[in-house]
N, C-alpha and C positions, 0 to 999 in steps of 0.2 A: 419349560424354562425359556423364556426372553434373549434372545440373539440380540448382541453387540451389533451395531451398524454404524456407517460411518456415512455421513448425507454431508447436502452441501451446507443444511442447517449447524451443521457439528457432529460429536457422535454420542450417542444415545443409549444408555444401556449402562450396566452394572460398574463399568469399567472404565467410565469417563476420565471419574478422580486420578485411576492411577495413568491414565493416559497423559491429562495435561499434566501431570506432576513429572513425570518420563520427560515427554518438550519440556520443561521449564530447568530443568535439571540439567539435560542436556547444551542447552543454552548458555545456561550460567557456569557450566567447564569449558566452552571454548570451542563445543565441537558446534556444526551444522545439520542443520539437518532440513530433508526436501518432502516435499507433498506437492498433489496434484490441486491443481485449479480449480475449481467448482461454478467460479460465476464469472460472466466477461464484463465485470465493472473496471476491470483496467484496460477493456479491448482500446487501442488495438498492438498498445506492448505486450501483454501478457492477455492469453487467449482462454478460453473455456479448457481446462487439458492440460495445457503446459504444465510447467512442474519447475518449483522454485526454489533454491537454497534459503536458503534462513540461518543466520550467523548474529551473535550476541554482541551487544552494541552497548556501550553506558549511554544510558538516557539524555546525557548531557553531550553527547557527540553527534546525536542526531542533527540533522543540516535540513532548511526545506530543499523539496526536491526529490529526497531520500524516500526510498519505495520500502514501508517497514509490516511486521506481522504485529498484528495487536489483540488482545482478548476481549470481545465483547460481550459480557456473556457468556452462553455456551460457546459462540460463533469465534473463531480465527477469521481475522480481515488480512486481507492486503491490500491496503491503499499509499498513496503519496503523502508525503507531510506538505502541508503546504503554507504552516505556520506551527510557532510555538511562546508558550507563553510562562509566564511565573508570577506564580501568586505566594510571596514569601520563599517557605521549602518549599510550595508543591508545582511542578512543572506538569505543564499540558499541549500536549500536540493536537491539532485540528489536521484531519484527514480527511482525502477525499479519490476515488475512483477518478480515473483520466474519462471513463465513458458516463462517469454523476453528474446528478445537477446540482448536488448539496453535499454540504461536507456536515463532518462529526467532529467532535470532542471527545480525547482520551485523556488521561491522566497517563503520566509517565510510570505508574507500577503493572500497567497493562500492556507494558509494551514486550511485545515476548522478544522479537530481534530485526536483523535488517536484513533485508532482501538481499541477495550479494549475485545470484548467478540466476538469468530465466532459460531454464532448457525448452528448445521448441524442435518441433521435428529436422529442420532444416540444420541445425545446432544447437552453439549456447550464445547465451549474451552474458557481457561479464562488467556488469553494473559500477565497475568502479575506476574503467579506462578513462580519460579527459575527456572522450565526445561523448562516452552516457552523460556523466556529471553534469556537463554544461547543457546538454539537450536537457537532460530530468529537471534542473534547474529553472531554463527559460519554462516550461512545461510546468512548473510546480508556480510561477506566477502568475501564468494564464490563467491558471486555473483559481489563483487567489483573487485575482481580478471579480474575475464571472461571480466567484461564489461571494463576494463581499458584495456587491452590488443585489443579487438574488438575497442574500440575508438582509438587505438593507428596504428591501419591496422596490427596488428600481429593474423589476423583471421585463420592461420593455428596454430598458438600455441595454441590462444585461443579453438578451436576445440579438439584439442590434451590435451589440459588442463582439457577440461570438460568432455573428456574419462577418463582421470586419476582422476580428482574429483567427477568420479560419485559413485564410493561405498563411498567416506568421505558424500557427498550429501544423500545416502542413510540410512548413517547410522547416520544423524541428523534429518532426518524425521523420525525417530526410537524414538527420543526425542519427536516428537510433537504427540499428540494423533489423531488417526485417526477418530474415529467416525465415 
C-alpha cells in the first residue's frame, strides 16, 4: 500500500482530497492554521523552513502588498499580491515571490487565506503592525514595477531598473524585522 507524503510539490497520495478540504474548512470558520515553508521564492522575508500562519480573509479585503496562500493546482503558494483585477463578478489577484522574476494569475476562489504571522527561529513577525504594512506595500510595487516591464519584453530596463531599485529594495527590508 502507497504512503501519503507531503513534498514541497503538495501532497501526494490517497489522502489529498480530504487534506485540502480539512485547510479549506478550517479557514472558512475563522481559525488559522500554520505549515512549514518548502521553497525560498519569498527569501529573504520568509525563508526555506519557516513556518507561517494562514488566517481567512474575504477576497475582497485583500490589499496589494498582502502576503496570501493560494491553490494552484495540487501546489499551496505563498506569494505577495501585487495587483488585483475584476472582470465583472470574477476577481483576480497577480502574485508574485519577493525572490521571482515573474508573476502569476489567480482567481479569487483560489485563494485559501492570508499570511498573518511568519515564525522564524529568532521569533515571529506579525504582518499586520504599521511598519510590515507599509514596508509589504512599498515592496509589493517594486515588485509590480519589475514585473510589468518583464511582461511587457522591456527586460533590459527592467534589469537596469532593478539595479537602480536595489538600495530603495534594501532599505525597505530595513522596515521588516529580520529575526
Amino acid at each position: 500500500m502507497k504512503k501519503d507524503t507531503f513534498t514541497a510539490r503538495g501532497l501526494v497520495g490517497r489522502n489529498q482530497i480530504i487534506l485540502e478540504e480539512m485547510w479549506q474548512e478550517a479557514c472558512r470558520t475563522g481559525n488559522s492554521l500554520s505549515f512549514r515553508i518548502a521553497s525560498g521564492s519569498m527569501r529573504p522575508l520568509i525563508e526555506s523552513g519557516n513556518v507561517v500562519a494562514v488566517s481567512r480573509i474575504d477576497p475582497s479585503r485583500v490589499r496589494i502588498g498582502d502576503i496570501v496562500a493560494v491553490q494552484d493546482g495540487r501546489n499551496v503558494i505563498v506569494h505577495r499580491v501585487i495587483g488585483k483585477s475584476r472582470a465583472g463578478q470574477h476577481l483576480s489577484f497577480r502574485h508574485m515571490g519577493d525572490a521571482g522574476r515573474s508573476s502569476k494569475e489567480v482567481q479569487a476562489e483560489n485563494l485559501i487565506g492570508l499570511v498573518t504571522v511568519i515564525k522564524k527561529e529568532g521569533g515571529e513577525i506579525h504582518l499586520d503592525s504599521p511598519r510590515q504594512v507599509t514596508g509589504n506595500r512599498v515592496l509589493a510595487w517594486r515588485l509590480r514595477l519589475v514585473d510589468t516591464l518583464n511582461r511587457r519584453h522591456y527586460r533590459p530596463v527592467g534589469r537596469y531598473l532593478r539595479m537602480l531599485l536595489r538600495p530603495i529594495w534594501r532599505l525597505c527590508l530595513n522596515f521588516l524585522p529580520s529575526h
